[in-house]
C-alpha positions as CSV (number, residue, x, y, z in Angstrom):
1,X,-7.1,-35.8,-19.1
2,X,-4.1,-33.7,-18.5
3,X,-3.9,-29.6,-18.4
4,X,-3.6,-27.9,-21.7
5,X,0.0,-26.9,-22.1
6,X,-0.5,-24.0,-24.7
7,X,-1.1,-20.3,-23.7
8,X,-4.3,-19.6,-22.4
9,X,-5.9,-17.0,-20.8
10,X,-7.1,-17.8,-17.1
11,X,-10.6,-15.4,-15.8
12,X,-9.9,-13.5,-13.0
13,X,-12.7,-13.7,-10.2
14,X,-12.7,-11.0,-7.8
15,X,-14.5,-11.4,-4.4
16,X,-13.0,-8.9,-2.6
17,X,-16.6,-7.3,-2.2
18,X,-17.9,-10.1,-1.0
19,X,-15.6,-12.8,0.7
20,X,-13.0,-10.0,1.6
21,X,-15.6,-7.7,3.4
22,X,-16.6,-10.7,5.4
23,X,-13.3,-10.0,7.5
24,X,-14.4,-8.9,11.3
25,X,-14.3,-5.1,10.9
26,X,-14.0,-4.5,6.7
27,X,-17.5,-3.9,6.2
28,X,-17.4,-1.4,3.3
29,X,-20.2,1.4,2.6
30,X,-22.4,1.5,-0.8
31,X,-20.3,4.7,-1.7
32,X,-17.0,2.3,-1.1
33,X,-18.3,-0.4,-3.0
34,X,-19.5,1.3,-5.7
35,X,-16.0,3.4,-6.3
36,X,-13.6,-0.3,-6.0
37,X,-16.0,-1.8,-8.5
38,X,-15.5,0.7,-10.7
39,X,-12.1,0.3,-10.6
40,X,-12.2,-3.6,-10.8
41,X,-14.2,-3.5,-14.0
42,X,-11.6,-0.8,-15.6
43,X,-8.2,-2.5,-15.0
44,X,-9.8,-6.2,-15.7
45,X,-11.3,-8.1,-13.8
46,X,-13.5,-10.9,-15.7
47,X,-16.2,-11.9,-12.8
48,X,-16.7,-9.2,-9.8
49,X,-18.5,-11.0,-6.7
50,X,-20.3,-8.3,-5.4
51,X,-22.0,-9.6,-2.7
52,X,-24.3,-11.9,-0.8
53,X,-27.5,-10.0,-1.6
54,X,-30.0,-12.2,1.2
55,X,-27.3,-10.9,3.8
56,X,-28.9,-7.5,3.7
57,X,-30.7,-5.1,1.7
58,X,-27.5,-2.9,1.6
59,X,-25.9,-5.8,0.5
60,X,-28.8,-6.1,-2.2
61,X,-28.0,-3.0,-3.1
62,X,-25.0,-2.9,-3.8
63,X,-24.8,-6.0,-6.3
64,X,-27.8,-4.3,-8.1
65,X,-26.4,-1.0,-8.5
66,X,-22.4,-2.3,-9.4
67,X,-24.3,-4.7,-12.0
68,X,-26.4,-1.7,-13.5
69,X,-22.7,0.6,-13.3
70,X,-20.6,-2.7,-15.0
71,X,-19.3,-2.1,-18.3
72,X,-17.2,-4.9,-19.4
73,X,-16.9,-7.6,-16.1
74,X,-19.7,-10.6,-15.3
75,X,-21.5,-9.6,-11.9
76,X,-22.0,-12.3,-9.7
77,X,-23.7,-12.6,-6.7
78,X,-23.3,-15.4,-3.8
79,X,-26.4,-17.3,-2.5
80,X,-26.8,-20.5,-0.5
81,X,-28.3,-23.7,-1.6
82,X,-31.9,-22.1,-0.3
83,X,-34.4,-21.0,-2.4
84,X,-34.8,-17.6,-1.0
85,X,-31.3,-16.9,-1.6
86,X,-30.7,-18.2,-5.0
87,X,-34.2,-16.1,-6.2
88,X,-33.0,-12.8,-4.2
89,X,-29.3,-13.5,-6.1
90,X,-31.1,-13.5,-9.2
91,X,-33.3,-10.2,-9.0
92,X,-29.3,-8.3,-7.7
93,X,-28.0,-9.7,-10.9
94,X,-30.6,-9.1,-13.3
95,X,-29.4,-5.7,-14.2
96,X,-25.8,-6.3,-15.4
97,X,-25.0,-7.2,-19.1
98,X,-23.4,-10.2,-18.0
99,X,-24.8,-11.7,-14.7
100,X,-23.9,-15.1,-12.3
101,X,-25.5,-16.5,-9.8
102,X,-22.5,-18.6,-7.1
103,X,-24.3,-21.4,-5.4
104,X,-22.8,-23.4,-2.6
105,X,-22.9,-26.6,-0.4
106,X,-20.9,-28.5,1.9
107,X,-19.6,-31.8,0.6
108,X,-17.1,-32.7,3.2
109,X,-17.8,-35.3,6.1
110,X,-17.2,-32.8,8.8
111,X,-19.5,-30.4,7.4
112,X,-22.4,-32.7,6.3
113,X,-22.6,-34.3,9.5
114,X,-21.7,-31.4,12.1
115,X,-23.1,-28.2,10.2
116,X,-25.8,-29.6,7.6
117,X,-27.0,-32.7,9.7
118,X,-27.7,-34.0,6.0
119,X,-26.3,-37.0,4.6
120,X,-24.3,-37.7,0.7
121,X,-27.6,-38.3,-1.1
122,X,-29.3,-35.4,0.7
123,X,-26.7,-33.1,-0.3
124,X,-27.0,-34.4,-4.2
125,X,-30.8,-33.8,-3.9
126,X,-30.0,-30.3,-2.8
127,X,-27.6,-30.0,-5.2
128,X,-29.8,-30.8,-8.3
129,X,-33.0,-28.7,-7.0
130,X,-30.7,-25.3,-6.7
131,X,-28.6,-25.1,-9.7
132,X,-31.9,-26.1,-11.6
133,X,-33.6,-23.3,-10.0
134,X,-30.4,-21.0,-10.7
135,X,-30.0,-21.9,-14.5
136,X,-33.8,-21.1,-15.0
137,X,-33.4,-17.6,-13.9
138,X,-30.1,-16.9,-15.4
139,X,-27.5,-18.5,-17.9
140,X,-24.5,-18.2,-16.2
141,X,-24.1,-20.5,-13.1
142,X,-21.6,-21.5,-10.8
143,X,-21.8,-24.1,-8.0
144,X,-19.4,-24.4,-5.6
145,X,-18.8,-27.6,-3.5
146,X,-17.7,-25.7,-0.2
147,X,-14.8,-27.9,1.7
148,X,-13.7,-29.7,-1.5
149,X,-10.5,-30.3,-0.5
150,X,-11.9,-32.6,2.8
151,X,-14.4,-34.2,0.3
152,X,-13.8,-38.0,-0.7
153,X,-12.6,-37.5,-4.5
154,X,-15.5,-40.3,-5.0
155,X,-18.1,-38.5,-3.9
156,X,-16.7,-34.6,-5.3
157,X,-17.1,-36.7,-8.4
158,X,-20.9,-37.5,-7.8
159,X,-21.1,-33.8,-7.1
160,X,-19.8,-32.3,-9.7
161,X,-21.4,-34.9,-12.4
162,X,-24.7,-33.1,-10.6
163,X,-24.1,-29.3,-10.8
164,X,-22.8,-29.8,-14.6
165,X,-25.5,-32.3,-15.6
166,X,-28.2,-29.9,-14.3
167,X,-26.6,-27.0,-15.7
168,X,-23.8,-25.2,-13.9
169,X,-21.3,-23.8,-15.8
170,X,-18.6,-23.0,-13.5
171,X,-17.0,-25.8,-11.4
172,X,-15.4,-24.3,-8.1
173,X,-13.4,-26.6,-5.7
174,X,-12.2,-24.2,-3.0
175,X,-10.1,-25.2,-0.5
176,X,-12.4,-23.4,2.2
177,X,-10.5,-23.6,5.3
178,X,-6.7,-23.7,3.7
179,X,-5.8,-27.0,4.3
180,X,-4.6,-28.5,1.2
181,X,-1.1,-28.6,-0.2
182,X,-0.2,-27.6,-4.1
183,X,0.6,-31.2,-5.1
184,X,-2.7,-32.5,-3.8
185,X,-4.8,-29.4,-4.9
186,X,-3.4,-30.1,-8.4
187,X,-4.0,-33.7,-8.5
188,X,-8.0,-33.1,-7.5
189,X,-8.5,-31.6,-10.1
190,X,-6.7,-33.8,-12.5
191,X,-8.6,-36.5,-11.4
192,X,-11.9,-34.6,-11.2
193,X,-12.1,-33.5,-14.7
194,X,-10.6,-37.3,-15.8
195,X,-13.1,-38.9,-14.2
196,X,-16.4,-36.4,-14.7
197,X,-17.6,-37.4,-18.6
198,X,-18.6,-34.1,-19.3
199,X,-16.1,-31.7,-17.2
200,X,-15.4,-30.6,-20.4
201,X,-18.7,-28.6,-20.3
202,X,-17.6,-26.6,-17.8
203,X,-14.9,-23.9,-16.2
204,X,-13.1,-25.3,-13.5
205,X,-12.1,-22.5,-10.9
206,X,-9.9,-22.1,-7.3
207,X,-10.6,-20.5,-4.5
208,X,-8.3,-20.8,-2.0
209,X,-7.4,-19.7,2.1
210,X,-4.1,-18.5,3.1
211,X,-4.8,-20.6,7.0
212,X,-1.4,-21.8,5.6
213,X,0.2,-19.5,3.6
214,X,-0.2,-21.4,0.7
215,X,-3.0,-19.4,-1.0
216,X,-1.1,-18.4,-4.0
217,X,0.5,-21.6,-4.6
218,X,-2.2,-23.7,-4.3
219,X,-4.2,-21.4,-6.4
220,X,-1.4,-22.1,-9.2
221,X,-0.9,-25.0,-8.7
222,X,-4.9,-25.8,-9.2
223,X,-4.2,-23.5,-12.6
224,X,-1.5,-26.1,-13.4
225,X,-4.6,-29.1,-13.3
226,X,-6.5,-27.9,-15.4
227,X,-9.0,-24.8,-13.5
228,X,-9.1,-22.1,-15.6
229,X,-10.6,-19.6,-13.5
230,X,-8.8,-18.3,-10.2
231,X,-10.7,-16.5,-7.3
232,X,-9.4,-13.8,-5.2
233,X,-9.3,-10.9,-3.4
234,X,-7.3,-7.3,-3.8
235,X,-4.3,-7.7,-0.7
236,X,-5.8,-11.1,0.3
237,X,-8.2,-9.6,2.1
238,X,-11.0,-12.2,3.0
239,X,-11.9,-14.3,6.8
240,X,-9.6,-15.9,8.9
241,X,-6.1,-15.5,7.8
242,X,-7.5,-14.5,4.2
243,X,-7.8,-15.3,0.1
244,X,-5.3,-15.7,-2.2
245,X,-3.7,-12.3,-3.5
246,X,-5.1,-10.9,-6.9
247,X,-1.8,-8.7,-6.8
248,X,0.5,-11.9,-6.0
249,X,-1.4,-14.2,-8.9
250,X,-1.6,-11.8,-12.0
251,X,2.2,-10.9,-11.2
252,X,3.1,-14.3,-10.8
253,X,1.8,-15.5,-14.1
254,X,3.1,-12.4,-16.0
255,X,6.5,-12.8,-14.4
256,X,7.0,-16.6,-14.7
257,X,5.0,-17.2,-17.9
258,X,8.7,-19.0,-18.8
259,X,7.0,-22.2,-17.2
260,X,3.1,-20.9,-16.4
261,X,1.8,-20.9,-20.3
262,X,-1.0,-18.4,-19.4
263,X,-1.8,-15.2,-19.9
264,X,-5.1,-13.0,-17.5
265,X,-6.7,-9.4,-19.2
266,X,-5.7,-8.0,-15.8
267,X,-3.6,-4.7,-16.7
268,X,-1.1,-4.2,-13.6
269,X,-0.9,-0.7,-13.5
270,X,-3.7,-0.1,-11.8
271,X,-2.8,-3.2,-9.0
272,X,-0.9,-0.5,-6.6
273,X,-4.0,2.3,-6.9
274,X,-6.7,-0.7,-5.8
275,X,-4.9,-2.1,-3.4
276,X,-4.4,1.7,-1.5
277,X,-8.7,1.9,-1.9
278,X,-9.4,-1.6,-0.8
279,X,-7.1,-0.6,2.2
280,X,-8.8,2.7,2.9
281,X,-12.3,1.2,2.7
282,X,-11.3,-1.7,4.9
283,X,-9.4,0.0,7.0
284,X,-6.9,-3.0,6.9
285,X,-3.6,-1.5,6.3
286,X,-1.3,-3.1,3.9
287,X,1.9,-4.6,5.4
288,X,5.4,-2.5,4.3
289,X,6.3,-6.1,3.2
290,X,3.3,-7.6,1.5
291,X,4.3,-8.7,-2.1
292,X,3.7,-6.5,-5.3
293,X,1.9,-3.8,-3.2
294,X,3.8,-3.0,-0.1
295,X,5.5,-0.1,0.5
296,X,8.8,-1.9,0.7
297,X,8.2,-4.3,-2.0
298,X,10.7,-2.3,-4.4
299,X,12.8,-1.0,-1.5
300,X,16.6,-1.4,-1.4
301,X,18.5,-0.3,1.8
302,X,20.8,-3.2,1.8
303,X,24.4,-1.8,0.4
304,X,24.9,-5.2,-1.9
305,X,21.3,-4.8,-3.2
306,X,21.9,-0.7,-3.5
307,X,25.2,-1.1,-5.4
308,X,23.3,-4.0,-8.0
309,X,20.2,-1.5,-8.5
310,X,22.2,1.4,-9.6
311,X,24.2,-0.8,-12.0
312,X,21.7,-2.6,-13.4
313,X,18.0,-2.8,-11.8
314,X,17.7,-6.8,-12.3
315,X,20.2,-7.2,-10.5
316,X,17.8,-8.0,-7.2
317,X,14.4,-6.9,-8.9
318,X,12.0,-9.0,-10.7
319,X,9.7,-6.7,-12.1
320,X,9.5,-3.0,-12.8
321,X,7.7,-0.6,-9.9
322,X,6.3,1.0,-13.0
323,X,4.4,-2.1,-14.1
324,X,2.3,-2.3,-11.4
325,X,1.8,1.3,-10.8
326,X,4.6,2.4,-8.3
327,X,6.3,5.5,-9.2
328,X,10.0,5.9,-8.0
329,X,10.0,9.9,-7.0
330,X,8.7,11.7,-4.0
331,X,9.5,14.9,-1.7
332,X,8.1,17.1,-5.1
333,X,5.2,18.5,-3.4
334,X,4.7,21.6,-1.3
335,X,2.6,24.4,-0.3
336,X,3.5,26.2,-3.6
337,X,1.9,23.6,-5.6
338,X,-0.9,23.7,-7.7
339,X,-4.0,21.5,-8.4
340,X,-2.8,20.2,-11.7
341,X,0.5,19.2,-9.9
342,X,-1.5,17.8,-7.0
343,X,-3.4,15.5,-9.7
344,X,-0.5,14.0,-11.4
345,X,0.9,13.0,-8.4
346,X,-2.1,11.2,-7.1
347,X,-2.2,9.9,-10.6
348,X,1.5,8.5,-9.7
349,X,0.3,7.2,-6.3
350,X,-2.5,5.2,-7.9
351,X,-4.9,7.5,-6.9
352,X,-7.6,8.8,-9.9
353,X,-10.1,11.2,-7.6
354,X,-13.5,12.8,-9.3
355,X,-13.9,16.7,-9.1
356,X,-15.7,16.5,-5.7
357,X,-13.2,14.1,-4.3
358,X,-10.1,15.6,-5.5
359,X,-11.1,19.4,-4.0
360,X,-11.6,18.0,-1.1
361,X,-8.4,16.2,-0.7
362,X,-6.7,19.4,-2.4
363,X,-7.9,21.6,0.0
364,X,-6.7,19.1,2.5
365,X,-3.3,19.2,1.4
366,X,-3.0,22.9,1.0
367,X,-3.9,22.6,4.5
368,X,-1.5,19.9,5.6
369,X,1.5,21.8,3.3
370,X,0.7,25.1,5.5
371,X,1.6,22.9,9.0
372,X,4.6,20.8,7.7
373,X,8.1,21.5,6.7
374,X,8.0,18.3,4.0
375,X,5.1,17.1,2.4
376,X,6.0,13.4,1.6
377,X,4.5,10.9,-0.7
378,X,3.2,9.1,2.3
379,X,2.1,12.1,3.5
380,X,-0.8,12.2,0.7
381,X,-1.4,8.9,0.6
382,X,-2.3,8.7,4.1
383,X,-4.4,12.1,3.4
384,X,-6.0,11.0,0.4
385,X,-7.2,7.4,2.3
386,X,-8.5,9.3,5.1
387,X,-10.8,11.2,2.4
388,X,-11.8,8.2,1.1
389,X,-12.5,7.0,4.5
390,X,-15.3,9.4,5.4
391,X,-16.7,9.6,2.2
392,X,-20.3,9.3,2.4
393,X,-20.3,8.9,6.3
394,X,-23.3,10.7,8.2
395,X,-21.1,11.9,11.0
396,X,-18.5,14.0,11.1
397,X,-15.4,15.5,13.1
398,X,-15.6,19.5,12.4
399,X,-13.7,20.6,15.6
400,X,-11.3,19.6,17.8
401,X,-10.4,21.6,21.4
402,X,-8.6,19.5,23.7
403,X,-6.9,20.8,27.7
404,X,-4.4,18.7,28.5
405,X,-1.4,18.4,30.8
406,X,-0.1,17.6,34.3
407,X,-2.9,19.3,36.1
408,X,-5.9,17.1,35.0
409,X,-8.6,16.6,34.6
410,X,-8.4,16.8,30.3
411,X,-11.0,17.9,28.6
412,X,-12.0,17.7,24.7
413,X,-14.5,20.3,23.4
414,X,-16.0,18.4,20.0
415,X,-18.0,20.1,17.3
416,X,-19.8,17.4,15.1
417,X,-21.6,17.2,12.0
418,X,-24.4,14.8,12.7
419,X,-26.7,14.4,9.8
420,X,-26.4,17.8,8.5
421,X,-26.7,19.3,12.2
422,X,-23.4,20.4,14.1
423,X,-23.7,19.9,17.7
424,X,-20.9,20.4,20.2
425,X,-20.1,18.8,23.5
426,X,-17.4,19.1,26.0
427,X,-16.0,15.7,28.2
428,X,-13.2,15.0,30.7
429,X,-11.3,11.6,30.7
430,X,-8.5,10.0,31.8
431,X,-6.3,11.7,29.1
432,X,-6.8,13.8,26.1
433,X,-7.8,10.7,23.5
434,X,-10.1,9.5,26.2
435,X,-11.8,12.4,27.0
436,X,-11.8,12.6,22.9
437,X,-14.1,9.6,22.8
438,X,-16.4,10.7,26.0
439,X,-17.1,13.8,23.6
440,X,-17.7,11.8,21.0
441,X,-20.1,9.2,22.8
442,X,-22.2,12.3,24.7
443,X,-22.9,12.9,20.8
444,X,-23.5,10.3,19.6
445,X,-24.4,7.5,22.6
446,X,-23.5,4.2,22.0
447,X,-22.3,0.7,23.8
448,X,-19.9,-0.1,21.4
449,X,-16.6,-1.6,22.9
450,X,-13.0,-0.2,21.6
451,X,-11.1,-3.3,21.5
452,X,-7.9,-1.6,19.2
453,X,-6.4,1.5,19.1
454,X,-3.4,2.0,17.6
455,X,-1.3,5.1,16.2
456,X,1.9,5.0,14.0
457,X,3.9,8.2,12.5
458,X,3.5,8.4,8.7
459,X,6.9,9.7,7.9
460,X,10.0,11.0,9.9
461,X,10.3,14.1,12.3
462,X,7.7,15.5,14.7
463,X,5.5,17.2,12.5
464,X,4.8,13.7,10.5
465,X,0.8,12.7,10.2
466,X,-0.2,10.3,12.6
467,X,-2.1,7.6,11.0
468,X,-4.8,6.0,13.8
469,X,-6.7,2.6,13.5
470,X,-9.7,2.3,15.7
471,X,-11.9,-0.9,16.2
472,X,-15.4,-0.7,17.6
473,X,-17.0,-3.9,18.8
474,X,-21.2,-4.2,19.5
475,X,-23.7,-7.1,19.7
476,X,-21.1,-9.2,17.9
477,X,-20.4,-6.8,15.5
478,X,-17.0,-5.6,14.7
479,X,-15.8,-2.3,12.8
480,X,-12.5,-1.1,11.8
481,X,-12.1,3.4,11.2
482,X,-9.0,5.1,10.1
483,X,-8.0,9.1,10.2
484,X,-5.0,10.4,9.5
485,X,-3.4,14.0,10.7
486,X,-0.8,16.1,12.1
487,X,-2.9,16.3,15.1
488,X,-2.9,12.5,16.7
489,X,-6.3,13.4,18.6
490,X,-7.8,14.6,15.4
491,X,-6.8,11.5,13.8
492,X,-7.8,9.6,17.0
493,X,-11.2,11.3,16.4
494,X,-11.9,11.1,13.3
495,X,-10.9,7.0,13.2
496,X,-13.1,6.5,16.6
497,X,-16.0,8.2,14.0
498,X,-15.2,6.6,11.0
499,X,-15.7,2.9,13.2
500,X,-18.6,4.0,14.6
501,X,-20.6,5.0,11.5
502,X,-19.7,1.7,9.9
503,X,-20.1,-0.1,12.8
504,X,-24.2,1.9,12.6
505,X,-24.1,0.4,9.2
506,X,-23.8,-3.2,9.9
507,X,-26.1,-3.0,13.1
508,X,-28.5,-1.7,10.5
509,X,-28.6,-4.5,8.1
510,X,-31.2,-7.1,7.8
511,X,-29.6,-9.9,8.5
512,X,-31.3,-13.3,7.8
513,X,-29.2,-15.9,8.0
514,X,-25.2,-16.5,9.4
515,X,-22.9,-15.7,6.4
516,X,-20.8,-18.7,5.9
517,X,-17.7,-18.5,3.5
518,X,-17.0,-20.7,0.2
């Protein structure tokens, strides 16, 4: 059997909720969730992973209320080859029009024998009990064989021939741990669905790990063999060295559809506005160079490249900024302008704010436009992810007094909202950021460890925002915060805060089981 050569459309499967937040430090509040599903479902996105619901009941509730909010995408839900899982899965998904259950299981040698303790026929059992049990409590069923690309192609065969015959109609061979090549992640599944009499029964899908940078490609490249489904994840967000770019694949195939013959529903213009709220939820900034989304992905300061752009834009660019929702202007904005203003250009940036939301961030910049010269495009991007940021959080920065200098010792005097209630302390430390976070902690006390913190200048000059990363670590827990101001110890505060409630958040959750990744 060989890959159909005519144009057809490949599903998009977005895990971003659920693979991507298992990255140390994304963990993502309901409020988060909730506003990137939205925006999956609008510009898209066939099948949303929204979770692992047995992880936690935040987790459960978060597949249950995007599946009740979906209007046009499939809401899936990961569960292990357990019972208890699969059955909690099922009651997440219930509520969407179009619901999945994802079931997984090792297959490879290494994991059978080192992490299941079960051996080949064991692992068939298993795999004929739970997609059974999956396909009688919903239609829609994918199995995943986790490790597929470490798995003897004999017995992926016997595996596969399993899931389908019992019922599965998805077929996903990731390549878990980002070990495969193109060439040999096409040719698996060439010879799978050759050798599997009814592979034609099913949807063949790729989900692949960047470990080697070859995410992308090899996600292709299993397009080329006949998967017609791709899994992945807004800026390759996801564990380890992460998942193949949604971004990077959609662009690809629109771009090169000279010699890929397939065509995804994804509209592009809302790539650049996700990939700036996946960031701010994350808190995993996107690199200036990353592909499709990155600052400097249509930047030109070479004098070559310059000279080609103003003559003719193909010269040195493949695809339009405009396409994917990059606007070419900035510097427009100042104190004088108004809210209307304001909204187009976060329209422009890729940002689409409710009333609530946009006020906020409004009255934010009216602020910032009062204490700069320049009010750059960067300037509100970094403002508006900052909003986003502390949406929904329980604790608050409200004030910010610091002593500092030569003499010693600094002091911060902090005024916080804590769960409606505004308490302030005062702190010394050694330095202003430190006596910052002693303020902070005699608030709110805690053991957490900062293991990162990190502060870069937004734009040029010396009244540019500083944009601060800080990563709290706690009983094996890790979370990522990010503030931004003119201030650097505001923004050092209000990232230290941000951390520490989502870093509450996941110390919270019911947590069963260890999450393990497809």
């Amino acid at each position: 059997m060989t890959a159909n050569t005519s144009t057809e459309q490949v599903r998009i499967f977005d895990t971003t909720l659920r693979d991507g937040e298992q990255s140390p430090g994304a963990s993502m509040t309901l409020e988060e969730k909730l506003q990137i599903a939205e925006i999956l479902d609008e510009m898209g996105v066939d099948i949303i992973e929204a979770g692992f619901p047995i992880a936690s009941n935040g987790d459960f509730e978060a597949v249950s209320e995007i599946a009740k909010r979906s209007k046009n995408s499939v809401i899936a839900g990961l569960a292990r080859a357990i019972h208890a899982d699969i059955d909690r899965c099922g009651a997440a998904v219930k509520h969407a029009d179009k619901g999945r259950i994802h079931t997984f299981v090792s297959t490879s040698p290494i994991h059978l024998k080192f992490q299941m303790n079960k051996t080949e026929d064991e692992v068939l059992d298993i795999i004929t009990d739970t997609v059974t049990r999956s396909r009688n409590l919903i239609d829609d069923v994918e199995w995943s064989a986790m490790d597929a690309t470490r798995t003897p192609i004999d017995y992926l065969c016997r595996c596969v021939d399993a899931a389908i015959k019992c019922g599965a109609t998805t077929i996903n061979l990731p390549d878990t741990v980002g070990y495969a090549t193109p060439d040999e992640y096409k040719a698996m599944f060439e010879q799978i669905r050759e050798r599997v009499p009814d592979s034609d029964k099913a949807i063949f899908s790729v989900h692949c790990h960047d470990d080697l940078g070859l995410a992308v490609a090899n996600s292709l490249a299993g397009v080329a063999g006949g998967a017609r489904q791709i899994e992945c994840t807004i800026n390759g967000l996801g564990e380890r060295a992460g998942n193949a770019a949604l971004e990077e694949i959609v662009m690809a195939v629109r771009t090169r559809s000279d010699i890929m013959p397939y065509v995804t529903q994804i509209d592009p213009k809302f790539l650049v506005r996700a990939s700036k709220m996946v960031a701010g939820a994350s808190g995993f900034a996107v690199q200036y160079n990353k592909a499709i989304v990155g600052k400097n992905a249509f930047a030109h300061e070479s004098g070559i490249h310059q000279d080609g752009m103003l003559k003719n834009a193909e010269t040195y660019e493949i695809m339009r900024p405009e396409d994917v929702g990059v606007k070419a202007t900035s510097l427009v904005m100042g104190k004088h302008s108004g809210r209307h203003a304001f909204r187009d250009k976060l329209k422009e940036l890729g940002f689409d704010l409710g009333d609530n939301a946009l006020q906020d961030a409004f009255r934010r910049f009216k602020d910032l436009a009062d204490r700069k010269k320049h009010v750059y495009d960067e300037d509100i991007e970094a403002l508006v992810e900052d909003e986003i940021t502390i949406l929904g959080e329980s604790t608050k920065v409200i004030a910010l007094t610091v002593i500092a200098g030569t003499g010693g010792p600094q002091k911060a005097i902090l005024t916080m909202d804590v769960a409606g209630q505004h308490i302030t302390k005062e702190a010394t430390g050694d330095g202003p950021v430190d006596a910052t976070f002693n303020a902070i902690k005699s608030i709110v006390p805690h053991e957490a460890t900062l293991s990162l913190y990190q502060v870069h200048a937004v734009t040029e000059g010396t009244d540019a925002q500083a944009e601060v990363s800080v990563r709290l670590e706690a009983g094996g827990r890790i979370a990522t915060g990010k503030g931004a101001d003119t201030d650097t110890l505001v923004a050092s505060a209000r990232a230290y805060v941000s951390a520490m409630n989502k870093l509450a958040l996941r110390q919270q959750a019911d947590n069963p089981g260890a999450l393990q990744a497809v």
